[in-house]
DSSP file (Angstrom, degrees, kcal/mol; ACC not computed):
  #  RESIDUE AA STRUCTURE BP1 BP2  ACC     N-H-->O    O-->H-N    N-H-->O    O-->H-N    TCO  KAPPA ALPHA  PHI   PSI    X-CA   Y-CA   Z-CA
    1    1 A X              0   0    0      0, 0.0     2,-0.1     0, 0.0     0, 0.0   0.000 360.0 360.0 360.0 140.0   41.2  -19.5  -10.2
    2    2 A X        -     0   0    0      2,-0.0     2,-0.4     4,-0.0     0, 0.0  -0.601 360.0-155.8 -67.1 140.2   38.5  -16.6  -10.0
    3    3 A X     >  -     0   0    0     -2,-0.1     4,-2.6     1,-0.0     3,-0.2  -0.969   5.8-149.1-112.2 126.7   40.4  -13.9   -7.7
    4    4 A X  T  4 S+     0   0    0     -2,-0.4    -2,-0.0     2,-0.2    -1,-0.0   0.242  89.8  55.0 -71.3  -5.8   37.7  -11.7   -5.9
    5    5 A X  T  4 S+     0   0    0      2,-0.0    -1,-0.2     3,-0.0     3,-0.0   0.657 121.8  24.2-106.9  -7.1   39.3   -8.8   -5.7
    6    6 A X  T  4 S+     0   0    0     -3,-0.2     2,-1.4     1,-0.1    -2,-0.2   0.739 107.9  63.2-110.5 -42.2   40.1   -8.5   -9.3
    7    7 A X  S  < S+     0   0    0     -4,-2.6     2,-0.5     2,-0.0    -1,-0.1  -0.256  79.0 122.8 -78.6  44.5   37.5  -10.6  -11.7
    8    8 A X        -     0   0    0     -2,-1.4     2,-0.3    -3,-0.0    -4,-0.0  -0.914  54.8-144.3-102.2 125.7   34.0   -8.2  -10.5
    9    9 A X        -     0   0    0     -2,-0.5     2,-0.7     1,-0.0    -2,-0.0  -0.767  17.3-134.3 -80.0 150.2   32.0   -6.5  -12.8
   10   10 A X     >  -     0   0    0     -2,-0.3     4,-1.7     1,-0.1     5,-0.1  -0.946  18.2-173.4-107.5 114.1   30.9   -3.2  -11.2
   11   11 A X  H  > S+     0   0    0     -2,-0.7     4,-2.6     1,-0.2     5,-0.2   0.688  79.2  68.4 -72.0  -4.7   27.3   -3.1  -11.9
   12   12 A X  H  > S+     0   0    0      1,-0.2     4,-2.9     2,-0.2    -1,-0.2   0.960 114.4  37.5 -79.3 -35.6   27.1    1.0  -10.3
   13   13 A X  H  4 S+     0   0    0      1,-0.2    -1,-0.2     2,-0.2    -2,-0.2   0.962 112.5  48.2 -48.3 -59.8   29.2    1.7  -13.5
   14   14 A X  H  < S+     0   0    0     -4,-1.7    -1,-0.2     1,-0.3    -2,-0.2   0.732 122.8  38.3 -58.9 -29.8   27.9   -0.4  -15.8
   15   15 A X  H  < S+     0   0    0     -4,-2.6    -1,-0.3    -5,-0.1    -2,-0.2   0.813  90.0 120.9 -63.8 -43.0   24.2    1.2  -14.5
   16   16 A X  S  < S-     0   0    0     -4,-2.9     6,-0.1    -5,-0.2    -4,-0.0   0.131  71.3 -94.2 -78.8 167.9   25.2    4.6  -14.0
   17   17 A X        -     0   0    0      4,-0.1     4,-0.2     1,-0.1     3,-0.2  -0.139  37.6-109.3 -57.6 143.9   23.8    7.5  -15.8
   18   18 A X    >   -     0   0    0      1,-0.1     3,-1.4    -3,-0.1     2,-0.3   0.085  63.4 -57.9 -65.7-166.7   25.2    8.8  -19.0
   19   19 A X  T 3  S+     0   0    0      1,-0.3    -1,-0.1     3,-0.0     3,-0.1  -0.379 121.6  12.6 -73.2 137.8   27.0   12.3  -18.6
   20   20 A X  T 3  S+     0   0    0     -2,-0.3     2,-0.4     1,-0.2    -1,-0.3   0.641 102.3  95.1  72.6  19.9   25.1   15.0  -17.4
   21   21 A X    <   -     0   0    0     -3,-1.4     2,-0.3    -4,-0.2    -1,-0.2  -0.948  52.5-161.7-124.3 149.9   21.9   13.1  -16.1
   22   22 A X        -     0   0    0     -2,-0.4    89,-2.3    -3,-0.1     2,-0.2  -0.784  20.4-114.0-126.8-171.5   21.7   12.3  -12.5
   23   23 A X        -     0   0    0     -2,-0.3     2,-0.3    87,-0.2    87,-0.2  -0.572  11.0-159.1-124.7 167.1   19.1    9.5  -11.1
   24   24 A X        -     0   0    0     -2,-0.2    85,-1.2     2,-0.0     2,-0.3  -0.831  24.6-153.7-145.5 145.3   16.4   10.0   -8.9
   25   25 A X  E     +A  108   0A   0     -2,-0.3     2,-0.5    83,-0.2    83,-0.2  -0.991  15.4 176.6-149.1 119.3   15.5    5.9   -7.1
   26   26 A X  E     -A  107   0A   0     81,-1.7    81,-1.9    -2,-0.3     2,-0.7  -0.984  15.8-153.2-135.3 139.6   12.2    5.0   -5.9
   27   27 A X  E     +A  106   0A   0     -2,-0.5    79,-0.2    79,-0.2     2,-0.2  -0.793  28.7 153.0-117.8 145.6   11.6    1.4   -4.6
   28   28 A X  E     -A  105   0A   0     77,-3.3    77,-1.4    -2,-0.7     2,-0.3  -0.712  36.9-114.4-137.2-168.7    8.0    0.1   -4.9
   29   29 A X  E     +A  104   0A   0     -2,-0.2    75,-0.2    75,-0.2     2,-0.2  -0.873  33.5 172.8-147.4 127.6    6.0   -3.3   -5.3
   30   30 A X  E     -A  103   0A   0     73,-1.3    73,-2.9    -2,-0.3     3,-0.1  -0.629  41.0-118.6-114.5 177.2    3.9   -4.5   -8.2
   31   31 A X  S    S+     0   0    0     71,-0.2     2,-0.1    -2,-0.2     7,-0.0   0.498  83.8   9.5-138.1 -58.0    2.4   -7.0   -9.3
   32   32 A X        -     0   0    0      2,-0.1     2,-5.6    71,-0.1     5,-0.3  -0.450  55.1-127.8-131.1  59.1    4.2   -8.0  -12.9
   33   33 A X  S    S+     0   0    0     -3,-0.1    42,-0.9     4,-0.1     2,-0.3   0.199  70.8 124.8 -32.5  39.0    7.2   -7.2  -14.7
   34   34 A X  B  > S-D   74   0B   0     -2,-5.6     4,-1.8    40,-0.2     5,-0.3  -0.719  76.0-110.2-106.0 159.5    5.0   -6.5  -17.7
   35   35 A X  H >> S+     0   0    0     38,-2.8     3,-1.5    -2,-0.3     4,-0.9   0.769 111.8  58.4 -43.1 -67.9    5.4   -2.6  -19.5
   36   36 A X  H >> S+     0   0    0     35,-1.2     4,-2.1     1,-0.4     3,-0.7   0.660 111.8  30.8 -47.7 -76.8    1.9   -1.8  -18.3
   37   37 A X  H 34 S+     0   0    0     -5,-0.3    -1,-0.4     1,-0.3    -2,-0.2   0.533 119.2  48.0 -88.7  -9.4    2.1   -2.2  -14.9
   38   38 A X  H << S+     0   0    0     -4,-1.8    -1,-0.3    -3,-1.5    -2,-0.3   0.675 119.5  49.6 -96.5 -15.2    5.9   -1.2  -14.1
   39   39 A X  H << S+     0   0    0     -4,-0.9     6,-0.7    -3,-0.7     7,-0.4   0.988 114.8  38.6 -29.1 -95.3    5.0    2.0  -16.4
   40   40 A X  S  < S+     0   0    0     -4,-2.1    -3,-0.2     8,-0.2    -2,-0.1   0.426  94.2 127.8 -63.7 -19.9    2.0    2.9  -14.9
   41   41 A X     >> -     0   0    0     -5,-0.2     4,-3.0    -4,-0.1     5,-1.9  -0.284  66.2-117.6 -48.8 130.2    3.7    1.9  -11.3
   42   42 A X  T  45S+     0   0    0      4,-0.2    -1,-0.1     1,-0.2    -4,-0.0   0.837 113.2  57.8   5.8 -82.5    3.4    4.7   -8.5
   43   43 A X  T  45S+     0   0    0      1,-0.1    -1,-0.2     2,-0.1    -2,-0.1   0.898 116.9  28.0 -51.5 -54.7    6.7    5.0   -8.3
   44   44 A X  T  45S-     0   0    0      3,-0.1    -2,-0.2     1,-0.1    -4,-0.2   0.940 134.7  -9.6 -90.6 -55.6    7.1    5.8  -11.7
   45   45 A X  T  <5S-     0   0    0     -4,-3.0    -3,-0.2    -6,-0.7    -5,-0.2   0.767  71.9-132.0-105.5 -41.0    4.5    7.5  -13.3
   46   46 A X      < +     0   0    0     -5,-1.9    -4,-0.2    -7,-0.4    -6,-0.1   0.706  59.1 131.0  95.6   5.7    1.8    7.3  -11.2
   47   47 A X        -     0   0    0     -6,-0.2     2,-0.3     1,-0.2    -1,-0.1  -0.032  59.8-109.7 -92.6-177.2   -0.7    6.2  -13.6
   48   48 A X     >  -     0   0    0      1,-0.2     4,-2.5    -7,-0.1     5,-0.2  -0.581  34.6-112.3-104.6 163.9   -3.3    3.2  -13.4
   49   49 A X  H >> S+     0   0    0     -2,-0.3     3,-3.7     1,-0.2     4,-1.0   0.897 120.0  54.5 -59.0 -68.5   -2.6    0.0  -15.7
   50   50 A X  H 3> S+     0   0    0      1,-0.4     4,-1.8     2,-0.3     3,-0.2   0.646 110.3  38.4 -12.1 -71.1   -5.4    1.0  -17.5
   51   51 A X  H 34 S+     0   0    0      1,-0.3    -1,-0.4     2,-0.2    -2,-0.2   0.668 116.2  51.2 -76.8 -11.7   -4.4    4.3  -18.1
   52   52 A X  H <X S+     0   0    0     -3,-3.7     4,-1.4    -4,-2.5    -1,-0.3   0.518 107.1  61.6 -96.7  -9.2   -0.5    3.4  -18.9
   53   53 A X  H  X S+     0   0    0     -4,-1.0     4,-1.4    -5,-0.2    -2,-0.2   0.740  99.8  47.6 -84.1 -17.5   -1.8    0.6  -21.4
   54   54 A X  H  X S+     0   0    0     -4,-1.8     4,-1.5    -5,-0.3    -1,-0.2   0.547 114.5  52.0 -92.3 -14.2   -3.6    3.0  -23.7
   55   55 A X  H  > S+     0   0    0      2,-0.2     4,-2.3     1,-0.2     5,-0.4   0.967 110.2  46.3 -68.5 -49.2   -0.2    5.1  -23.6
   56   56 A X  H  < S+     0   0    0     -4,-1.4     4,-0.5     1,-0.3     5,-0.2   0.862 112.0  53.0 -47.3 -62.6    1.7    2.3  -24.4
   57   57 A X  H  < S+     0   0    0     -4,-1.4    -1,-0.3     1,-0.2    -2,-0.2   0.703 118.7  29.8 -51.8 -41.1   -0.9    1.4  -27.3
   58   58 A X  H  < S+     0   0    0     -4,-1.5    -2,-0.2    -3,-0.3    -1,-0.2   0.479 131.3  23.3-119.1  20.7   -0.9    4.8  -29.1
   59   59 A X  S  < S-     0   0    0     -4,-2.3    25,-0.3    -5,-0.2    -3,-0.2  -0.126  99.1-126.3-134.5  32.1    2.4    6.5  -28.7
   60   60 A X        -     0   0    0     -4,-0.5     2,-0.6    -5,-0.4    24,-0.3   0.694  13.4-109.3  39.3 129.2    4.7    3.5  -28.0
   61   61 A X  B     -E   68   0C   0      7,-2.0     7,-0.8    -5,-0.2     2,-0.2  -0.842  30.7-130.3 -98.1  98.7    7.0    3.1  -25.1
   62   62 A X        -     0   0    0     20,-1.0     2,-0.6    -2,-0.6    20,-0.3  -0.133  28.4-171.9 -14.6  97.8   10.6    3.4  -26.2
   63   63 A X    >   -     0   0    0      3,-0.3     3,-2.6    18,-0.2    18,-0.2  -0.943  68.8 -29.6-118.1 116.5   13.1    0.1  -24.7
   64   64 A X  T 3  S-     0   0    0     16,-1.0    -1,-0.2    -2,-0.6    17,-0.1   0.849 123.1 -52.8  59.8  42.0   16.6    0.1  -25.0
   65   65 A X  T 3  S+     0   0    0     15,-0.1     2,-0.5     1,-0.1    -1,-0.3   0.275 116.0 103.5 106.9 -16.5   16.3    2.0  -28.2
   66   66 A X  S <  S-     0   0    0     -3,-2.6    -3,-0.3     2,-0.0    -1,-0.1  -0.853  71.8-126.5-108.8  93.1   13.6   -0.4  -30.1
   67   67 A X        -     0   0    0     -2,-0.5     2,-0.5    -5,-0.2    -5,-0.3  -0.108  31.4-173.9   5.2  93.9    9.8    1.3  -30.1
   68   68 A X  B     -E   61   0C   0     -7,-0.8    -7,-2.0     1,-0.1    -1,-0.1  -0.945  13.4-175.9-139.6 137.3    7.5   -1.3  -28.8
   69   69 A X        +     0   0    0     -2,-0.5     2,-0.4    -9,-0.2    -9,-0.1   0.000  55.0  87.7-111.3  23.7    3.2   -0.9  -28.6
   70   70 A X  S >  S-     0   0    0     -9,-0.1     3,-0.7   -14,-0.1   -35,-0.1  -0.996  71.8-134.6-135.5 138.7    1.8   -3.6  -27.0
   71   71 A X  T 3  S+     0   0    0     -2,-0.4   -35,-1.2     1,-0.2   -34,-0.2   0.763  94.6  62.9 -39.1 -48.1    1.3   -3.6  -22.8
   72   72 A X  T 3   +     0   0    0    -37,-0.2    -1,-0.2   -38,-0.2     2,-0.0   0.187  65.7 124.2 -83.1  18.9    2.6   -7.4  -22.1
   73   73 A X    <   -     0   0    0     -3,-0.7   -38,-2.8     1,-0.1     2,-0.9  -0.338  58.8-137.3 -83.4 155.2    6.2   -6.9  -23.3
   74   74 A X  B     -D   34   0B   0    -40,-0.2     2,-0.3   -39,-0.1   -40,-0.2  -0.865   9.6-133.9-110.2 116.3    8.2   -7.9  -20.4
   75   75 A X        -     0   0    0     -2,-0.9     2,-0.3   -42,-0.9     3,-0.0  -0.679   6.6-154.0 -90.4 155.9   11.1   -6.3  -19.1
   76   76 A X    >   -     0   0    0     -2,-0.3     3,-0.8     1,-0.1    15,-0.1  -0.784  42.6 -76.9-113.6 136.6   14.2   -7.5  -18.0
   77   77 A X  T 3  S+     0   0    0     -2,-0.3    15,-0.1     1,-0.2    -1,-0.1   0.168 114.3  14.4 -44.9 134.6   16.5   -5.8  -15.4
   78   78 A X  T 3  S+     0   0    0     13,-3.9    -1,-0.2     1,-0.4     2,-0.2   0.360  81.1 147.8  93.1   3.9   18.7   -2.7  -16.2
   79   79 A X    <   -     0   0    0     -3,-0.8    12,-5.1    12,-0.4    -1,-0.4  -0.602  46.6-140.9 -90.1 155.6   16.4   -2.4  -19.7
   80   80 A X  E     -F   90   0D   0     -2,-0.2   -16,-1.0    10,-0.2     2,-0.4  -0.748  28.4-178.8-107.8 132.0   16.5    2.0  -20.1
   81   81 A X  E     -F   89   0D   0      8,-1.7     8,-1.8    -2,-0.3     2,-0.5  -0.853  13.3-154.5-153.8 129.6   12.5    3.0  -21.4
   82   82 A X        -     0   0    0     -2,-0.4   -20,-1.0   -20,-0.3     2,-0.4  -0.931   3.2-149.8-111.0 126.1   11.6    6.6  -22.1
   83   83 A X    >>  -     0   0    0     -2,-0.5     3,-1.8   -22,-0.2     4,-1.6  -0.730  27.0-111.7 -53.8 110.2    7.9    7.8  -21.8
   84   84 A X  T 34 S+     0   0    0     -2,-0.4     4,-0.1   -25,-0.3    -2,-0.0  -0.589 103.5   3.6 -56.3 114.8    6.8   10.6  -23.9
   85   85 A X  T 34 S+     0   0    0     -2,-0.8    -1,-0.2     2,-0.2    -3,-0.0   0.593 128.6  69.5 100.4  20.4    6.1   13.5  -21.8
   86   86 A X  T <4 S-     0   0    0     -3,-1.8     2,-0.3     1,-0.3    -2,-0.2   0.421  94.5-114.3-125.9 -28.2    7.3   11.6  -18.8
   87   87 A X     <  -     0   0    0     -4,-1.6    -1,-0.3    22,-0.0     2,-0.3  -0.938  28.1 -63.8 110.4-140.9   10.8   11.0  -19.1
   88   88 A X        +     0   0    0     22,-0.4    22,-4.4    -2,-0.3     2,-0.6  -0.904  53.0 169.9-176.3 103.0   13.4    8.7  -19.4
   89   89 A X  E     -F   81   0D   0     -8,-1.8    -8,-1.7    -2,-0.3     2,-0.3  -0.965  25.2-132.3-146.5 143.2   14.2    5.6  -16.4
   90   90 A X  E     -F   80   0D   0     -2,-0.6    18,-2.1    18,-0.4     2,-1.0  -0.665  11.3-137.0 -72.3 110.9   16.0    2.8  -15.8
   91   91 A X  B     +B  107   0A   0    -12,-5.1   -13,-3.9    -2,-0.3   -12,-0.4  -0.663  35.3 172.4 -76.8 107.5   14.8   -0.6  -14.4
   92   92 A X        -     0   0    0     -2,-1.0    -1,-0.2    14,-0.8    15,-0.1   0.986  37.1  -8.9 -99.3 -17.6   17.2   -1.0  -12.5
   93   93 A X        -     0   0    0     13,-0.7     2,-0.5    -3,-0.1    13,-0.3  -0.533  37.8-135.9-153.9-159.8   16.7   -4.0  -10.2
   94   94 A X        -     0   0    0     11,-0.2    11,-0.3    -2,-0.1     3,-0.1  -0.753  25.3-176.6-160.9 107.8   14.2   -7.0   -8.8
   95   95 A X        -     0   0    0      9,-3.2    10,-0.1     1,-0.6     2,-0.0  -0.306  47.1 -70.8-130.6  38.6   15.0   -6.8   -5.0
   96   96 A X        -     0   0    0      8,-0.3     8,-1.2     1,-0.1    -1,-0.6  -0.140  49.7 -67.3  89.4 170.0   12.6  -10.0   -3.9
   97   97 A X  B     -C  103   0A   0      6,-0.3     4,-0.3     1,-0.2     6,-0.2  -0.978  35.7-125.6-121.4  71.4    9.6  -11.2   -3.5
   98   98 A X    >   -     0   0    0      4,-0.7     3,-0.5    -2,-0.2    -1,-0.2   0.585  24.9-118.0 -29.7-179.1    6.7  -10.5   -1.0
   99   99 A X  T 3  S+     0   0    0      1,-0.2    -1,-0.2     2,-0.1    -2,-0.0   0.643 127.4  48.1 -81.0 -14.2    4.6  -12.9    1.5
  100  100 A X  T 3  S-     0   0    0      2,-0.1    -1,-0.2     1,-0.0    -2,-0.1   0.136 126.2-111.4-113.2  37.4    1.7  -11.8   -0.8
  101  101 A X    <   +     0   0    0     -3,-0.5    -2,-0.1    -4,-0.3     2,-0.1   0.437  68.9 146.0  54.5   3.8    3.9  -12.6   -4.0
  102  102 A X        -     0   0    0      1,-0.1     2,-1.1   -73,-0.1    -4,-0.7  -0.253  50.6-116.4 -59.3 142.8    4.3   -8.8   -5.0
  103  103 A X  E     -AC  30  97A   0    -73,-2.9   -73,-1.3    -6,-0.2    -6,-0.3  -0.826  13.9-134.9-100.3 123.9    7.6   -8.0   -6.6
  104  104 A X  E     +A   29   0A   0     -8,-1.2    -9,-3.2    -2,-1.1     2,-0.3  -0.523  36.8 171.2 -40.4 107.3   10.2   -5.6   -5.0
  105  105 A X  E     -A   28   0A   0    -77,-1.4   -77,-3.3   -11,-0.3     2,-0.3  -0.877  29.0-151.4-128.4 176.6   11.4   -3.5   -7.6
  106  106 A X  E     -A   27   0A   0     -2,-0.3   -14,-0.8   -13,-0.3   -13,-0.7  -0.903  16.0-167.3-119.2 143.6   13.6   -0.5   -7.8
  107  107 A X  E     -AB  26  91A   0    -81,-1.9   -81,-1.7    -2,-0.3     2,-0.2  -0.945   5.7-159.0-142.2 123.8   13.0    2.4  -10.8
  108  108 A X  E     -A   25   0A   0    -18,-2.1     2,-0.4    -2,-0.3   -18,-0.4  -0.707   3.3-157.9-101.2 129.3   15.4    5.0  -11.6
  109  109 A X        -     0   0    0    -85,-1.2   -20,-0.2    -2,-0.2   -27,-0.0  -0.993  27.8-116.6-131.2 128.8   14.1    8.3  -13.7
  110  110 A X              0   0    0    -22,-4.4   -22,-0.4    -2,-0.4   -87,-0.2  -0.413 360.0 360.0 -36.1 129.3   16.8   10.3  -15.5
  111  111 A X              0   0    0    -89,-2.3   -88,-0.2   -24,-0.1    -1,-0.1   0.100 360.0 360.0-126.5 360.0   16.9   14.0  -13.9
């Protein structure tokens, strides 16, 4: 039988930053959980899609360790992606759904 006080993952571990970085948490709403536009989100970068799809297209956006150059890749919560000259952040979470179908996300940048 599952006992709740022992059988939990704790996701703030499994999440937290490696040693010596602390987190900085900005919660926004976009559009898509494609690189482009969570990239180029406010909250992270501060860029337009536009202008985070041509980053993306000629110096390649780093995920979980594999190099990737095309805009539409999708990420999935907790995936780690460093921007050159930008930083290093964490997706960390999908926190619902507007009335006007925008997604609630949360984004974490390494500090």
């Amino acid at each position: 039988m599952l006992n709740p006080n022992n059988d939990r993952l704790d996701y703030g571990q499994i999440l937290a930053p490696p040693a010596g970085y602390d987190l900085d948490f900005a919660v926004g709403t976009t559009y898509s959980l494609d690189l482009d536009a969570l990239v180029g989100a406010s909250l992270a970068l501060g860029l337009s899609r536009e202008k985070a799809a041509r980053l993306i297209r000629s110096n390649g956006i780093v995920i979980d360790h594999i190099t990737r150059y095309t805009p539409d890749t999708k990420l999935s919560e907790g995936s780690r992606f460093s921007v050159r000259g930008y930083g290093k952040f964490l997706f960390k979470s999908v926190d619902g759904v507007s009335k006007k179908d925008r997604i609630h996300i949360t984004v974490c940048k390494f500090v």
